[in-house]
Structures are given as structure tokens and as C-alpha cells.
VEXDREN-2710 file (C-alpha; in Angstrom, 1 decimal):
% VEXDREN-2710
k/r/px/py/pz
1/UNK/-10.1/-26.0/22.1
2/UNK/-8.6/-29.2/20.6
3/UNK/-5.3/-30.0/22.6
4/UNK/-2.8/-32.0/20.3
5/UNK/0.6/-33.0/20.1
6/UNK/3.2/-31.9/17.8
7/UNK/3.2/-34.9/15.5
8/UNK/-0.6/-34.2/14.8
9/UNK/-0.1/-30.2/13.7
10/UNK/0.6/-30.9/10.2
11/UNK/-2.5/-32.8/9.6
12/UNK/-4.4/-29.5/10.7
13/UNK/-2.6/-27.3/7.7
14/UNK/-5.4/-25.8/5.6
15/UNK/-8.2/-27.2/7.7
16/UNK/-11.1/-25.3/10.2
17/UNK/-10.2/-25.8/13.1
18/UNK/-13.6/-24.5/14.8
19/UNK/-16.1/-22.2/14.4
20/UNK/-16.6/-20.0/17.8
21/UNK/-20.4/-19.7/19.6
22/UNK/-21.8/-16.2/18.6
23/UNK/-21.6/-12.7/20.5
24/UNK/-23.8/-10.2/20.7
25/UNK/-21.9/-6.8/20.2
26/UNK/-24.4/-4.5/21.7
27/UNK/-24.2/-0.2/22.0
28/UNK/-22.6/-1.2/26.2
29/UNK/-19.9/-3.2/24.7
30/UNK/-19.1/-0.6/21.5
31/UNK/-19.6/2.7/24.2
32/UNK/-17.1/0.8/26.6
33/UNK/-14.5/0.3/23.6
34/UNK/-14.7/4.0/22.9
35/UNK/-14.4/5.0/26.6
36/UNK/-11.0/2.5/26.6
37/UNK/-10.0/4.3/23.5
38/UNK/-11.0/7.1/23.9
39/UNK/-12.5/7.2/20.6
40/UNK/-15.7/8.4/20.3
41/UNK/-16.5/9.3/16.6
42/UNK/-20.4/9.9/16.4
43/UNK/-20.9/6.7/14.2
44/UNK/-20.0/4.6/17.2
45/UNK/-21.4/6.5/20.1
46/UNK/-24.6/8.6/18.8
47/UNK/-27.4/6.5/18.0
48/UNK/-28.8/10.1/16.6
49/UNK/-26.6/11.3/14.5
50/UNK/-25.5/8.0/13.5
51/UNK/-29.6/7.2/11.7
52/UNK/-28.0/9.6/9.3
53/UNK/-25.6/7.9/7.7
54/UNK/-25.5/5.0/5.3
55/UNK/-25.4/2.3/8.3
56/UNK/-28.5/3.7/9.2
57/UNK/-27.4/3.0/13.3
58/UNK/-24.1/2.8/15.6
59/UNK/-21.2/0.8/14.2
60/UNK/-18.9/-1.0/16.1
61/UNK/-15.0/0.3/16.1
62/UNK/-13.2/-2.1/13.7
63/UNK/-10.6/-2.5/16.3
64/UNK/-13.2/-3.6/18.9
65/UNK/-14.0/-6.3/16.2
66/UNK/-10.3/-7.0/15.6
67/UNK/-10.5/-7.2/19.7
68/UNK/-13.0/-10.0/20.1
69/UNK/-10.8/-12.5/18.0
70/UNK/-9.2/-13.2/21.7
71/UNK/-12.7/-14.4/22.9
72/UNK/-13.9/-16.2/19.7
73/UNK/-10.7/-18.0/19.0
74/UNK/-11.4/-19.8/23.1
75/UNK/-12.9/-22.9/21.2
76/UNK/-11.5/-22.5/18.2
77/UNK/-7.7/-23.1/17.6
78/UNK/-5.4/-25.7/18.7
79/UNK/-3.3/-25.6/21.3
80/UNK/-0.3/-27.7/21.7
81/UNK/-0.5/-30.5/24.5
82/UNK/1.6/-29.3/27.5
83/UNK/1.5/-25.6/26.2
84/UNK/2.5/-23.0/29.1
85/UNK/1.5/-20.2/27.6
86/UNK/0.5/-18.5/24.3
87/UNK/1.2/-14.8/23.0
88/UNK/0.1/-12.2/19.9
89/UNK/2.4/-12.4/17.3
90/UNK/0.3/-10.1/14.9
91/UNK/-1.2/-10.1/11.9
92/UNK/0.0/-10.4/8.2
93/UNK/-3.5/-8.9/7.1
94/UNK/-6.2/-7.4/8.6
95/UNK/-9.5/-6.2/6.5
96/UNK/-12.1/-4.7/7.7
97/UNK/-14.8/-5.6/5.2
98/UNK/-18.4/-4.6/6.8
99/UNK/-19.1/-2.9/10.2
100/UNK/-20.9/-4.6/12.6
101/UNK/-24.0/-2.8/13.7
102/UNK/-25.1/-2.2/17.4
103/UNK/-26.9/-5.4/18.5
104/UNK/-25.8/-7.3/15.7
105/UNK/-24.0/-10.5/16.6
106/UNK/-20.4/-12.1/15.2
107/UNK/-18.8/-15.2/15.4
108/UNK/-15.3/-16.5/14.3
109/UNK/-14.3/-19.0/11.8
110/UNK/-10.7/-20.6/12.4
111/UNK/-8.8/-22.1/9.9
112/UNK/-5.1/-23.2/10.7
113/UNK/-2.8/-21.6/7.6
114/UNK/0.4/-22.6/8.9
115/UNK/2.3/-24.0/12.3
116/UNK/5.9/-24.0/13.0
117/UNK/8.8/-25.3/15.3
118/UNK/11.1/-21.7/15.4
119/UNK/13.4/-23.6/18.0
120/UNK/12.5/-26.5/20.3
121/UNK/9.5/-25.6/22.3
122/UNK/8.3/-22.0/20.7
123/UNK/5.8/-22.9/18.0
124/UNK/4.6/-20.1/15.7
125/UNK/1.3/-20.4/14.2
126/UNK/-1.2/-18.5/11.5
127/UNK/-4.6/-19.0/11.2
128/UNK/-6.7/-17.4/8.4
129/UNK/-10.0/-15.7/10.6
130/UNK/-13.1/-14.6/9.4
131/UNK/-15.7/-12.6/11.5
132/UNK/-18.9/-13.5/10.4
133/UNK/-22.2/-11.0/10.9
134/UNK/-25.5/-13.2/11.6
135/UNK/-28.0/-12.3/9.0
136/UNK/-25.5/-10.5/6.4
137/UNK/-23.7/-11.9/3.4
138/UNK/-20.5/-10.0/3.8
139/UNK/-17.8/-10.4/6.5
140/UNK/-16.9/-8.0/9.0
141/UNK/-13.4/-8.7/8.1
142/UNK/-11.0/-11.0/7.4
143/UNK/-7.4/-11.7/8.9
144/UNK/-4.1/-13.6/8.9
145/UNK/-3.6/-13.6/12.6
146/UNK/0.2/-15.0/14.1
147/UNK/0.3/-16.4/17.4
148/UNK/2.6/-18.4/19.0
149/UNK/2.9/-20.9/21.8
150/UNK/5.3/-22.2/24.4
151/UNK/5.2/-25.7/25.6
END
């Protein structure tokens, strides 16, 4: 993660801010989301059953996708010099364009959409994220995430 100061924020606007390392989301890691979820549609959890559909395998849940944007934003967005901490805001949009087959792996491209001063020292900003699939053409989805950060 870049740290930077306030005056240098608005020469991020519209720019990448980093691309994250790439992570394998294997059967363990989507099993252990439906186990937390409790979600355990056949298409996630039954590598069986699952050969029959049009994926042809297990899928990741798109939530657990939506998940990892905690883990591949680490390296990849700013964060304001002297922060103390940083929160979820939500999301403006979230599109979940392909699923991410078992074994397959993602990584997370950053680019900073917006960053404002809501009162002195709370900072809200959006980045525009894309999950990319290694090997495939399409996305696994695309999102406006909000965060903000308190320095």
C-alpha cells in the first residue's frame, strides 16, 4: 500500500492505484465459505453434480469473491499518512460477471474513482475494482466499493 498525504489524493483521481498478487481459490477455501454461510448449493460444494452443469466444475460463491476484495486490496489502495483505522462503507455496484471455478486463481485491479474530506479527519473514498480470472477474458465481477478512513 502507497501511504500519502492529503495534498497528494487528488492526483490519484481516475488512476490504478495497484494491481494485487494473485490467489488461488481452491474447493478448501469455497467449502469453508459455504460452511460460514451456510450455503451449500450443489454448484459450490459437489464436484459431482456440479460436472453437470454449464461450468462444467465447482464455482466459487460470488460473495466469497466479493469477500476476498479485503485481501486483494492489502497492496493496492492508498491509505492516508497517519491513518488510525479504515472501515466498509459499501458498495454503489456490485456485478458478478463470471464465476470463478475451483482452482482457478483471481487478482484485483484498484483504481481510485473518487476521495473525500466528509469533516476534518474522516476521508471517504471509492475505488472502481475489478476481479480478474487468470486464463479467462471475462471478469468475475466488477464493483464500486466505498471505504473510508480515519486519520
Amino acid at each position: 500500500m502507497a501511504t500519502v498525504t492529503p495534498d497528494q489524493i487528488a492526483g490519484f483521481v481516475g488512476k490504478e492505484t495497484g494491481v494485487s498478487d494473485w490467489l488461488v481459490v481452491d474447493q478448501d477455501r469455497i467449502n469453508t465459505f459455504a460452511d460460514v454461510t451456510e450455503d451449500h448449493q450443489f454448484i459450490h460444494v459437489n464436484p459431482e453434480a456440479a460436472k453437470m452443469t454449464p461450468f462444467g466444475t465447482t464455482v466459487a460463491h460470488g460473495f466469497l469473491t466479493l469477500s476476498l476484495l479485503s485481501k486483494l486490496a492489502e497492496n493496492s489502495v492508498l491509505i492516508l499518512e497517519g491513518v488510525k483505522m479504515g472501515v466498509n462503507y459499501g458498495f454503489e455496484k456490485v456485478r458478478f460477471i463470471n464465476p470463478v471455478k475451483s482452482g482457478k486463481r483471481v487478482r484485483g485491479h484498484f483504481t481510485l474513482m473518487s476521495a473525500d474530506q466528509k469533516i476534518p479527519g474522516q476521508w471517504a473514498f471509492k475505488y472502481a475494482v475489478k476481479v480478474e480470472i487468470e486464463g479467462e477474458e471475462k471478469s468475475a465481477l466488477m464493483a464500486e466499493w466505498l471505504s473510508m478512513q480515519f486519520v
